[in-house]
TILOTOR-673230 format. One line per 3 residues: their letters; for each residue x, y, z of N, C-alpha, C. Coordinates in nm, 2 decimals. Layout:
<tidos>
A = X:Y:Z:X:Y:Z:X:Y:Z; ...
</tidos>
This chain:
<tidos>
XXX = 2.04:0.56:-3.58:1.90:0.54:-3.54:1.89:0.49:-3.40; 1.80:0.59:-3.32:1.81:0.53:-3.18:1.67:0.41:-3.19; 1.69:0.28:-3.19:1.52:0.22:-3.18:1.44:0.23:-3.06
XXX = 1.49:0.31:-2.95:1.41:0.29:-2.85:1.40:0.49:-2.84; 1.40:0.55:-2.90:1.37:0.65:-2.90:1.22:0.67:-2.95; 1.13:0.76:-2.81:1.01:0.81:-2.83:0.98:0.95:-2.81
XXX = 1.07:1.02:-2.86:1.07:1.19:-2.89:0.95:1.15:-2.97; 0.81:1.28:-2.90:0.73:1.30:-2.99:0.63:1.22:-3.02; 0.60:1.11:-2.90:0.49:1.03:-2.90:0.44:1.05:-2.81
XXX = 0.31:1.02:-2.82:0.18:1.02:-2.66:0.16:0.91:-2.65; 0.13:0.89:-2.51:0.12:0.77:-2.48:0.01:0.77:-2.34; -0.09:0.67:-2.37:-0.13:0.68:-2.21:-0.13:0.49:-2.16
XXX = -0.09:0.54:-2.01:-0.06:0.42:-1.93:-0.20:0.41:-1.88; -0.27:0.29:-1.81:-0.37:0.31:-1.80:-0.35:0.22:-1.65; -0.37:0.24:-1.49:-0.30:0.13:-1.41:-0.17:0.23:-1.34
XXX = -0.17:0.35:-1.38:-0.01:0.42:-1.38:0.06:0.49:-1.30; -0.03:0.44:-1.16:0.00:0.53:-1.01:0.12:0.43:-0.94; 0.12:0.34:-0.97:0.21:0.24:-0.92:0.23:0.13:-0.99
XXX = 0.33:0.05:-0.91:0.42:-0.07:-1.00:0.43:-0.10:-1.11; 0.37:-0.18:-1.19:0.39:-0.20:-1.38:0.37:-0.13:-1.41; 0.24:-0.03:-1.42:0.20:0.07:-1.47:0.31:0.19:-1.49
XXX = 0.35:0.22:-1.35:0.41:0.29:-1.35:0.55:0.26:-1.37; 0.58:0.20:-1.36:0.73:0.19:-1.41:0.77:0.12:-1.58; 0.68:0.13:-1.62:0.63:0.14:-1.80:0.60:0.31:-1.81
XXX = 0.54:0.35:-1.72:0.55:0.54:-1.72:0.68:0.63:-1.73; 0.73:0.55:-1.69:0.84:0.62:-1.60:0.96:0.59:-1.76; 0.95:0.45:-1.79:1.00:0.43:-1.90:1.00:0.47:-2.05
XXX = 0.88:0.45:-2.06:0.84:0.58:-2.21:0.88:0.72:-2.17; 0.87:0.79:-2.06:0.92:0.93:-2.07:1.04:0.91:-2.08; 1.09:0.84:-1.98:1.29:0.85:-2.03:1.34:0.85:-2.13
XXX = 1.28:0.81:-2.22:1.29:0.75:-2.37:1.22:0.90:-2.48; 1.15:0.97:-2.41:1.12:1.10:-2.45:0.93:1.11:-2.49; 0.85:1.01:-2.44:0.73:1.01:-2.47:0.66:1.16:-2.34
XXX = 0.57:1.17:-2.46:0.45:1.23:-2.37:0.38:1.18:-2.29; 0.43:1.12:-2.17:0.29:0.99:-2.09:0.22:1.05:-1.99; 0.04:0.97:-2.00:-0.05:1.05:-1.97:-0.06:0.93:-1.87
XXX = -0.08:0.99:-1.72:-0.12:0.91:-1.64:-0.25:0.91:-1.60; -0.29:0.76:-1.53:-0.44:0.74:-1.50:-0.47:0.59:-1.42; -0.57:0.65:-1.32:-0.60:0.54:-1.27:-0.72:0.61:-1.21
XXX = -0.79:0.50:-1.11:-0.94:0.55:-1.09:-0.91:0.65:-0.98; -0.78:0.65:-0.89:-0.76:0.78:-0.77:-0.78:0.89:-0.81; -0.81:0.96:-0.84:-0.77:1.12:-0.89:-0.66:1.16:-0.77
XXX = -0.64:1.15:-0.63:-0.52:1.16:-0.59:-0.41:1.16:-0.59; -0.44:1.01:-0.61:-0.30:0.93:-0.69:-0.24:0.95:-0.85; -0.34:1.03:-0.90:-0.32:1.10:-1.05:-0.23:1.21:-1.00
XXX = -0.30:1.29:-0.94:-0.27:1.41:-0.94:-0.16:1.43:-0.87; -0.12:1.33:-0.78:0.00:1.30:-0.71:0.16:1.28:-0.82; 0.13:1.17:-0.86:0.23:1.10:-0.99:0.24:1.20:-1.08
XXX = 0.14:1.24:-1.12:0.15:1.36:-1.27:0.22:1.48:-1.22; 0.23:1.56:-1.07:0.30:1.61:-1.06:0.45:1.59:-1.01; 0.48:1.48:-1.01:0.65:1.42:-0.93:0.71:1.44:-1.12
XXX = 0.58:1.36:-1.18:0.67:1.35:-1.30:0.63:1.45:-1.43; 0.57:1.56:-1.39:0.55:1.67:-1.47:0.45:1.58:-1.60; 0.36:1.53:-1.55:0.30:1.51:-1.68:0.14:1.52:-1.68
XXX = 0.09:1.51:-1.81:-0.08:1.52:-1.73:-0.08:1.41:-1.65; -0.23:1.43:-1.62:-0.28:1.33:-1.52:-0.43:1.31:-1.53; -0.47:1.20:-1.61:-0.69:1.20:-1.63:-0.73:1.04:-1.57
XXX = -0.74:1.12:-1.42:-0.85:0.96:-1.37:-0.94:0.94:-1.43; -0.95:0.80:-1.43:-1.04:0.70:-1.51:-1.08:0.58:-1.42; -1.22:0.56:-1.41:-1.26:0.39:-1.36:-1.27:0.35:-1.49
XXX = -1.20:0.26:-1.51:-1.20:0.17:-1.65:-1.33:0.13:-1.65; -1.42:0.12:-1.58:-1.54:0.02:-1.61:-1.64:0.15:-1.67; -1.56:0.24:-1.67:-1.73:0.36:-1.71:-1.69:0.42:-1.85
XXX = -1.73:0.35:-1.94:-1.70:0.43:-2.08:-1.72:0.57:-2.09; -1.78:0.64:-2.06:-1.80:0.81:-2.03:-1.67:0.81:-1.98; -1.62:0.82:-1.84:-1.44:0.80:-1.82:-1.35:0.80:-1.87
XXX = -1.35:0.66:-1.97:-1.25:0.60:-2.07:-1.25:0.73:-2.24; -1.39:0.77:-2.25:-1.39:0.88:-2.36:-1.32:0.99:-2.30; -1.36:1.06:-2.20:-1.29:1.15:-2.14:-1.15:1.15:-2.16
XXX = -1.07:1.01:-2.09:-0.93:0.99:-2.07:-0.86:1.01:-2.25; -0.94:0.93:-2.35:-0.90:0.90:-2.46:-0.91:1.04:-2.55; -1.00:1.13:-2.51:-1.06:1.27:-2.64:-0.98:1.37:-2.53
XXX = -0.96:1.36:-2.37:-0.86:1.46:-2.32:-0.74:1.42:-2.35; -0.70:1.29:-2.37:-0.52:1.29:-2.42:-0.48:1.32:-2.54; -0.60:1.31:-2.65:-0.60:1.38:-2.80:-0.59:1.53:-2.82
XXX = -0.72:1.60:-2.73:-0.68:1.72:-2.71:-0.59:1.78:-2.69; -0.50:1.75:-2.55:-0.39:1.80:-2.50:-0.31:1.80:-2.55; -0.29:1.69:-2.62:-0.13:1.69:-2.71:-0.17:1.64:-2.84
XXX = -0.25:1.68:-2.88:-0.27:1.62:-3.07:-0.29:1.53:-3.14; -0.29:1.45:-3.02:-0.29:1.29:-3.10:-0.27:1.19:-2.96; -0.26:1.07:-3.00:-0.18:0.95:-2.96:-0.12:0.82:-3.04
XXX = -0.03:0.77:-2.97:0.03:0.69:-3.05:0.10:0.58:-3.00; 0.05:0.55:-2.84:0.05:0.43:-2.76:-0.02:0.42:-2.64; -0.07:0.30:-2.64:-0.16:0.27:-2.55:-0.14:0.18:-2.49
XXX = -0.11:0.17:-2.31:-0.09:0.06:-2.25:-0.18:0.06:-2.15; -0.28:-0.10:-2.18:-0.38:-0.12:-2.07:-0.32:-0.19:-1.98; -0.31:-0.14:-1.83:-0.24:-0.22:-1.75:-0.35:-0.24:-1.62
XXX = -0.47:-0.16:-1.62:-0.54:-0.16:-1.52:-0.60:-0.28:-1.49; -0.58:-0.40:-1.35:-0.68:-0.45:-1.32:-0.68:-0.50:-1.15; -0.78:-0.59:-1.15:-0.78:-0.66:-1.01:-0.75:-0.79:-1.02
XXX = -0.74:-0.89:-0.91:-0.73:-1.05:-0.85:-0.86:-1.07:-0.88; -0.94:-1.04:-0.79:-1.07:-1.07:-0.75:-1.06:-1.18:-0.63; -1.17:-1.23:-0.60:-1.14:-1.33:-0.47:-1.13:-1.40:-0.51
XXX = -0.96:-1.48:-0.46:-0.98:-1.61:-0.47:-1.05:-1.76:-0.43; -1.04:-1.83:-0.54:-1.10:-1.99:-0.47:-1.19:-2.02:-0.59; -1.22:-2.17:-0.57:-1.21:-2.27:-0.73:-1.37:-2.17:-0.78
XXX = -1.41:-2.26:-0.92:-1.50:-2.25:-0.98:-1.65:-2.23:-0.94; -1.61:-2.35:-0.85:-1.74:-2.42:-0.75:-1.79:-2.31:-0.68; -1.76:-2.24:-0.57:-1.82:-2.12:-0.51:-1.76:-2.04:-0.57
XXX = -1.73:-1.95:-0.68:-1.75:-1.83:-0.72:-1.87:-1.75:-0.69; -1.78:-1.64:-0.68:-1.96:-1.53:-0.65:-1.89:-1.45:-0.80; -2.05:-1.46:-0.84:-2.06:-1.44:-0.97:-2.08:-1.27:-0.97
XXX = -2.11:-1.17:-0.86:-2.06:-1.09:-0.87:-1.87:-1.02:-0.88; -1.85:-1.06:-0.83:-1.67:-1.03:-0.83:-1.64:-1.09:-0.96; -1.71:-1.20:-1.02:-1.65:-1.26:-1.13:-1.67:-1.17:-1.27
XXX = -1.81:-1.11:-1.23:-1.82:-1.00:-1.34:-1.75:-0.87:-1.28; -1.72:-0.84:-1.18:-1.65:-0.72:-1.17:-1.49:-0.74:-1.25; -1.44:-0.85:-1.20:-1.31:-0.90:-1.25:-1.28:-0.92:-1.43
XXX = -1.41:-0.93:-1.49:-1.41:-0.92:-1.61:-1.44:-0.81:-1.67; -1.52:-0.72:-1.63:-1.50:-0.60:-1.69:-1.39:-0.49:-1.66; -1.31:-0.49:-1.52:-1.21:-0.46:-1.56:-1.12:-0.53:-1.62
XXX = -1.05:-0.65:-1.60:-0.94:-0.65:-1.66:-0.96:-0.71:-1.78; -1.06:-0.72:-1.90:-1.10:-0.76:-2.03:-1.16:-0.66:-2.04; -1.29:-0.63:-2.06:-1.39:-0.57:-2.11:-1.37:-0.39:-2.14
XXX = -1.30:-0.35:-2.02:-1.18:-0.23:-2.03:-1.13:-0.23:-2.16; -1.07:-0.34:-2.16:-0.94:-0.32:-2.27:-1.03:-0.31:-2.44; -1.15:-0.42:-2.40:-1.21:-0.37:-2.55:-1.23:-0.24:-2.57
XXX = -1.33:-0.15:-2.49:-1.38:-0.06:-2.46:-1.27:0.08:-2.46; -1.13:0.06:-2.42:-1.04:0.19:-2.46:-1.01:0.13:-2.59; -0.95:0.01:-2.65:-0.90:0.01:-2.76:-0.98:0.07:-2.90
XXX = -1.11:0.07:-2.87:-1.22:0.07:-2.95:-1.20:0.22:-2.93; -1.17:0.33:-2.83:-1.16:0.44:-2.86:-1.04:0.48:-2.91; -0.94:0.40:-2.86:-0.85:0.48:-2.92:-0.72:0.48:-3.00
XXX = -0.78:0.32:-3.09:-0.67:0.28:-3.18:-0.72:0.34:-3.30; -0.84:0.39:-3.32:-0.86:0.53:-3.42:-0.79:0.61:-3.42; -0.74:0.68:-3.29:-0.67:0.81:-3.32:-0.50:0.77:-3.33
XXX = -0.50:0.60:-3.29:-0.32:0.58:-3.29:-0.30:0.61:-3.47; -0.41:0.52:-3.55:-0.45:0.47:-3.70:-0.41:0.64:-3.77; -0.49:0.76:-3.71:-0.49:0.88:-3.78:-0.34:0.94:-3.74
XXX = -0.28:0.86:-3.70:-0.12:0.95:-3.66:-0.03:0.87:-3.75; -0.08:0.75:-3.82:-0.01:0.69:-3.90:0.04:0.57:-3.86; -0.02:0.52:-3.78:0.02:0.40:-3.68:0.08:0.41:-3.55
XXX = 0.11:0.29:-3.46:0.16:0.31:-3.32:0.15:0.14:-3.24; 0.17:0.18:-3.14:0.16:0.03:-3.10:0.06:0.03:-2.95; -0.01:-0.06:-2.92:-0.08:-0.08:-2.79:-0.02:-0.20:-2.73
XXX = -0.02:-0.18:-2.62:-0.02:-0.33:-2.53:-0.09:-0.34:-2.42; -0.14:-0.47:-2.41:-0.21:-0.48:-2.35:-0.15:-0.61:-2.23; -0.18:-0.55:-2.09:-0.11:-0.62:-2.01:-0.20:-0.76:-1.96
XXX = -0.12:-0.88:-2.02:-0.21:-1.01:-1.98:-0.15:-1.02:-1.86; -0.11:-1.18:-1.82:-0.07:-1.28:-1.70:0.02:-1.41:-1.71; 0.09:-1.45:-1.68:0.13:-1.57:-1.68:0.00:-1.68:-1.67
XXX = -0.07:-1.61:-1.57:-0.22:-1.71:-1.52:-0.30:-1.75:-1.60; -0.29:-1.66:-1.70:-0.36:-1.67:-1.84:-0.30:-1.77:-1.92; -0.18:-1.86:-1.89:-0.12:-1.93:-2.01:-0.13:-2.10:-1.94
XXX = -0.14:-2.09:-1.78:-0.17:-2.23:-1.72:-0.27:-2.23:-1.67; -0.33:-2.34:-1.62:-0.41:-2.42:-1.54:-0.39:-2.34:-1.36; -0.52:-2.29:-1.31:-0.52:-2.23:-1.21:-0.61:-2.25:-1.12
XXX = -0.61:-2.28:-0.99:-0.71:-2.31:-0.89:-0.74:-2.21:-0.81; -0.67:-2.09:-0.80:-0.71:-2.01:-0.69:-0.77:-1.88:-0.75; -0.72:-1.81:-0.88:-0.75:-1.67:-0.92:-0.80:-1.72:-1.08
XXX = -0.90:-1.81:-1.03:-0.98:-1.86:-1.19:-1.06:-1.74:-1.29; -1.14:-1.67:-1.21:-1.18:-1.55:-1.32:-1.08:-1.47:-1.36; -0.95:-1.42:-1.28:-0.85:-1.36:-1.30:-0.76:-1.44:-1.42
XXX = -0.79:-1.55:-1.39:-0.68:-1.58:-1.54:-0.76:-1.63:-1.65; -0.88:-1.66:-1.67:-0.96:-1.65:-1.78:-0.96:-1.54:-1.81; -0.95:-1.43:-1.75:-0.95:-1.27:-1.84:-0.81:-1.24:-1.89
XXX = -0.71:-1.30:-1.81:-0.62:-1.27:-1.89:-0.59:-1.32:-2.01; -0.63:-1.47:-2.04:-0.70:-1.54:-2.16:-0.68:-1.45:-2.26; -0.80:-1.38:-2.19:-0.91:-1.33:-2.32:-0.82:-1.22:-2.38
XXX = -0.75:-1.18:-2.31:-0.67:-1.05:-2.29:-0.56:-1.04:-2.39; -0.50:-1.19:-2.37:-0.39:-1.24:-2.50:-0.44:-1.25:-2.59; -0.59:-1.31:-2.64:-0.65:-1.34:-2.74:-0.71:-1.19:-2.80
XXX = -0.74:-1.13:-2.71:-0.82:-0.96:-2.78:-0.66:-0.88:-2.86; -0.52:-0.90:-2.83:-0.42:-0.90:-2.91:-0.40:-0.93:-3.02; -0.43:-1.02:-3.03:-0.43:-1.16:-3.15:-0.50:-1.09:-3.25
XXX = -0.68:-1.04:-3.19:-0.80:-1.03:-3.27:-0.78:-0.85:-3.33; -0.70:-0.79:-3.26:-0.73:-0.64:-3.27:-0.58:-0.65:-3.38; -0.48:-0.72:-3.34:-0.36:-0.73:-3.44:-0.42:-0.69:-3.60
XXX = -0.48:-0.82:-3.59:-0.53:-0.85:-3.73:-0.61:-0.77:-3.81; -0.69:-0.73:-3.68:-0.78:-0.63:-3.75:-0.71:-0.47:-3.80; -0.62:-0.46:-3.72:-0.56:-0.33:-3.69:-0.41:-0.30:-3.80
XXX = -0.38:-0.39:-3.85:-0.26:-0.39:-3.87:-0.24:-0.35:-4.04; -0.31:-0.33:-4.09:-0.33:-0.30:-4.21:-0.32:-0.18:-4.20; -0.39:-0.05:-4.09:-0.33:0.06:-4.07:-0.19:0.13:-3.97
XXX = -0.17:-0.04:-4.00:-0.05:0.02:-3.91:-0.01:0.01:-3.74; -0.14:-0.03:-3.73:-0.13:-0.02:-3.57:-0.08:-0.16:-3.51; 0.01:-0.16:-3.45:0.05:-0.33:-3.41:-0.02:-0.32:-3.24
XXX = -0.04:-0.45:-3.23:-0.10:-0.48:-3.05:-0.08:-0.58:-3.04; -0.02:-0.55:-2.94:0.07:-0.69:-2.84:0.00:-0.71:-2.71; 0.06:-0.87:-2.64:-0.01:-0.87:-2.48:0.13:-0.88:-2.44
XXX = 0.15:-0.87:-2.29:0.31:-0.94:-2.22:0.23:-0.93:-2.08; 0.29:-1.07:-2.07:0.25:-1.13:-1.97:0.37:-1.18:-1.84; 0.32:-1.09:-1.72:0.42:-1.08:-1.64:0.44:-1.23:-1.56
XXX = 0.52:-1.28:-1.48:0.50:-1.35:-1.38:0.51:-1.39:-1.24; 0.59:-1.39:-1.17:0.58:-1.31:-1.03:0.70:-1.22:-1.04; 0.66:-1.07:-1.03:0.66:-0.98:-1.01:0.70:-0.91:-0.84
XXX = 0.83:-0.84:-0.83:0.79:-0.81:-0.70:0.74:-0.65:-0.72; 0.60:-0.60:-0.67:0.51:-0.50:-0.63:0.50:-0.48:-0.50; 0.47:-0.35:-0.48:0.32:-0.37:-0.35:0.27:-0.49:-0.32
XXX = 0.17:-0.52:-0.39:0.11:-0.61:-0.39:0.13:-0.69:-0.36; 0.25:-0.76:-0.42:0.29:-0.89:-0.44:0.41:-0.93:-0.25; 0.41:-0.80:-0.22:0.48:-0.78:-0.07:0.41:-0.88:0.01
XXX = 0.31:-0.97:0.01:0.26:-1.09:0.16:0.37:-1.23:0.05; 0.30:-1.21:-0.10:0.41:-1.33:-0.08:0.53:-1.34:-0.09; 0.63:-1.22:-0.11:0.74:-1.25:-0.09:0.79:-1.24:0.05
XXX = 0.72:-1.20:0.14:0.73:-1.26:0.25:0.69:-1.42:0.34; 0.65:-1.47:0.22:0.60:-1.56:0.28:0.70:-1.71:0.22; 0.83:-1.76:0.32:0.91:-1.82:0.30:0.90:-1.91:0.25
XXX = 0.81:-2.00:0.30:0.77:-2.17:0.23:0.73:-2.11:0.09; 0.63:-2.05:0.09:0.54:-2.00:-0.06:0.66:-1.92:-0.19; 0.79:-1.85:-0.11:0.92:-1.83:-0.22:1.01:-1.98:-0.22
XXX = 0.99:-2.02:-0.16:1.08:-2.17:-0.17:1.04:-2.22:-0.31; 0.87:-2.24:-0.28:0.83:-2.31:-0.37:0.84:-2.28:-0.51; 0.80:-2.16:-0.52:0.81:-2.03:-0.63:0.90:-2.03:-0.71
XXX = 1.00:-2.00:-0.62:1.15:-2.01:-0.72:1.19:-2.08:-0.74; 1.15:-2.22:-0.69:1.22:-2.32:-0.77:1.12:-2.40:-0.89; 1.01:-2.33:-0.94:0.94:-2.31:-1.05:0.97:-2.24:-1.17
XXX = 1.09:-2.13:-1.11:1.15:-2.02:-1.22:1.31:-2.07:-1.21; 1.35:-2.04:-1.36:1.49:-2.12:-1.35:1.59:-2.00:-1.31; 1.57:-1.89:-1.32:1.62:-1.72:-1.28:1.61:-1.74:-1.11
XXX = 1.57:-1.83:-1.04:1.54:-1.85:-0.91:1.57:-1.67:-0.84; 1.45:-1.62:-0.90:1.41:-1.47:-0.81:1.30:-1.42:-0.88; 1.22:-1.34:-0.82:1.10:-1.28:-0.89:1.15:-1.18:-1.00
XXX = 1.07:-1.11:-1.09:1.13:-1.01:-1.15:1.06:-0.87:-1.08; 1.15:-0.77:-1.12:1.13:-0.66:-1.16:1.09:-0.56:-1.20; 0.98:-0.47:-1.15:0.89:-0.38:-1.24:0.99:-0.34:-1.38
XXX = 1.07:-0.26:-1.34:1.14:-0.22:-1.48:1.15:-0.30:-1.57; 1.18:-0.41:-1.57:1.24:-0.56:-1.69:1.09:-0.59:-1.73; 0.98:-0.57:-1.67:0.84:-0.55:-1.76:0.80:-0.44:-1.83
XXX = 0.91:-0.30:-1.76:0.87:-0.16:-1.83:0.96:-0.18:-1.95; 1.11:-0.26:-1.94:1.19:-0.27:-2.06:1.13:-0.39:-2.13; 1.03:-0.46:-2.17:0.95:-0.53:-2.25:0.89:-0.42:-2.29
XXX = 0.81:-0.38:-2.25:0.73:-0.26:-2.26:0.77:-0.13:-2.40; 0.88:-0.11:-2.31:0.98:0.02:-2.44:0.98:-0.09:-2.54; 1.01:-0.18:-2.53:1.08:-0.27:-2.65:0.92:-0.27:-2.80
XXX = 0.86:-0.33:-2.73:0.74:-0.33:-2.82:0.65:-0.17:-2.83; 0.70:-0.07:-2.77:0.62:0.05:-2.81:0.73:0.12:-2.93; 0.80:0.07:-2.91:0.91:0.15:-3.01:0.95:0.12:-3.16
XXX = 1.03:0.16:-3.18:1.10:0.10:-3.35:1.17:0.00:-3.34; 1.21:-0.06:-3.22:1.29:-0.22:-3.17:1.16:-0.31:-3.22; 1.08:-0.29:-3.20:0.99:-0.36:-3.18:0.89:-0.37:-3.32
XXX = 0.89:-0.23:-3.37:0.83:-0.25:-3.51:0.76:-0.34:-3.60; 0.83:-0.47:-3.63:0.80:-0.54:-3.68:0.71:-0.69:-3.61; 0.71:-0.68:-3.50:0.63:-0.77:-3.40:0.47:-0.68:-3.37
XXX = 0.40:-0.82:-3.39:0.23:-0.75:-3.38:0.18:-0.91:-3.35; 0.04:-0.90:-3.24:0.01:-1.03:-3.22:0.08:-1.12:-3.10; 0.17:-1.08:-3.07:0.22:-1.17:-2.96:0.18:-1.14:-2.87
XXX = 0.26:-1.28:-2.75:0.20:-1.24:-2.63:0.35:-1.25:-2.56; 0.39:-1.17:-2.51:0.55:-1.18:-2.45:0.54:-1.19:-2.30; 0.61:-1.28:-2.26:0.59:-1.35:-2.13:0.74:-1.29:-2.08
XXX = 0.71:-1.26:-1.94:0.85:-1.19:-1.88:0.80:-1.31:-1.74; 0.87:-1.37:-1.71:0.85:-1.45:-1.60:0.95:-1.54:-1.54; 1.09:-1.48:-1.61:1.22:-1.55:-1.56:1.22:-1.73:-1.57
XXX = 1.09:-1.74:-1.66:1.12:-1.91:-1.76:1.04:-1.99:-1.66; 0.92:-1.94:-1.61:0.84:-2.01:-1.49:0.77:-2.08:-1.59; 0.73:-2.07:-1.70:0.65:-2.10:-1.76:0.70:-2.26:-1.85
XXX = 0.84:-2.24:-1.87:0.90:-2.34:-1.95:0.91:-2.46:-1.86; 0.95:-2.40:-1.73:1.03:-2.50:-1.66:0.89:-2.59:-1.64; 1.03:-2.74:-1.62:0.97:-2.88:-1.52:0.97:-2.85:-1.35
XX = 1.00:-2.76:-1.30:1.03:-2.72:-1.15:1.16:-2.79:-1.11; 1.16:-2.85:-1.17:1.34:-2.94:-1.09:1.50:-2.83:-1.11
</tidos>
């Protein structure tokens, strides 16, 4: 028995034009999944879907008409689904509590929480009618400490571990397991000003006892782990990949 074999599953990435997303894309198909890429570019869809031969349905997470589309076109096309990975979100602007603009604060919540209710609610029905499957949903390290700079960003990811927890429970009686994993620094795009930025990796890594950031793949290999038969028996967690930033005293 291979457990990380996904001959014969659908899957959609949601986030899946680049870094986590995509390299959790890249991972399910190696493993033999049907993965449906998506993100709000339709460029950047239509770009990815064709390098890696697979569909491709842009979606703004924030527009439920979109998210039906993405969820009733990935059922049509291939018959079903039977994994769902929310990975789509933003930072929003940083800086404390005190001056928040409470517009970005709701933009920052409906994507990276309010999303995830809003697909899962479409489409852990159709994981349920395949006979079960797994979702994950992509939290934060920022979500598990105390934060000064990306405060709406890690209250959603909060919420994000906790909507795991709540959909587990609810869900798991047909079968469907949902998990959160929660990355920590990560090197992306993105993440390219701070690992350039020497004082700010000094500090960093000597917060993680792995003293280096991780790797998209080692969060796409969390990823395979909990969409597969390895993972089976795990539902409700929140799996933290962050090379032990989280445990450590900093010394």
């Amino acid at each position: 028995m291979n457990l990380f074999d996904l001959h014969g599953k659908v899957a959609i990435i949601t986030g899946s034009t680049r870094g986590i997303g995509l390299a959790i894309a890249r991972a399910l198909q190696d493993q033999g999944a049907k993965v449906v890429i998506s993100s709000e570019n339709a460029d950047d869809c239509d770009r990815v879907g064709r390098e890696m031969g697979t569909l491709a349905i842009p979606a703004d997470v924030t527009d439920a008409r979109q998210l039906e589309k993405l969820v009733h076109g990935t059922a049509d096309h291939h018959g079903g689904i039977d994994i769902l990975v929310c990975n789509a979100g933003i930072t929003g602007r940083p800086g404390p509590f005190a001056t928040v603009d409470m517009d970005d604060f709701d933009q920052v919540m409906a994507i990276n929480l309010r999303s995830q209710v809003t697909l899962c609610n479409l489409a852990l029905p159709h994981i349920a009618a395949r006979g079960g499957g797994s979702t994950i949903l992509i939290s934060s390290l920022s979500g598990l400490r105390g934060n000064s700079a990306i405060n709406a960003y890690a209250l959603a990811k909060a919420g994000v571990a906790q909507l795991a927890r709540n959909l587990a429970v609810e869900w798991g009686p047909r079968n469907v397991r949902v998990n959160a994993i929660s990355p920590g620094f990560i090197r992306t795009e993105l993440s390219a000003p701070l690992l350039a930025d020497a004082a700010f990796m000094q500090r960093r890594m000597a917060m993680t006892p792995l003293r280096r950031p991780g790797e998209v793949h080692e969060v796409a290999g969390a990823a395979l782990f909990l969409t597969s038969a390895a993972g089976a028996f795990v539902t409700g967690q929140n799996l933290v990949v962050d090379g032990g930033t989280l445990i450590s005293d900093g010394t």
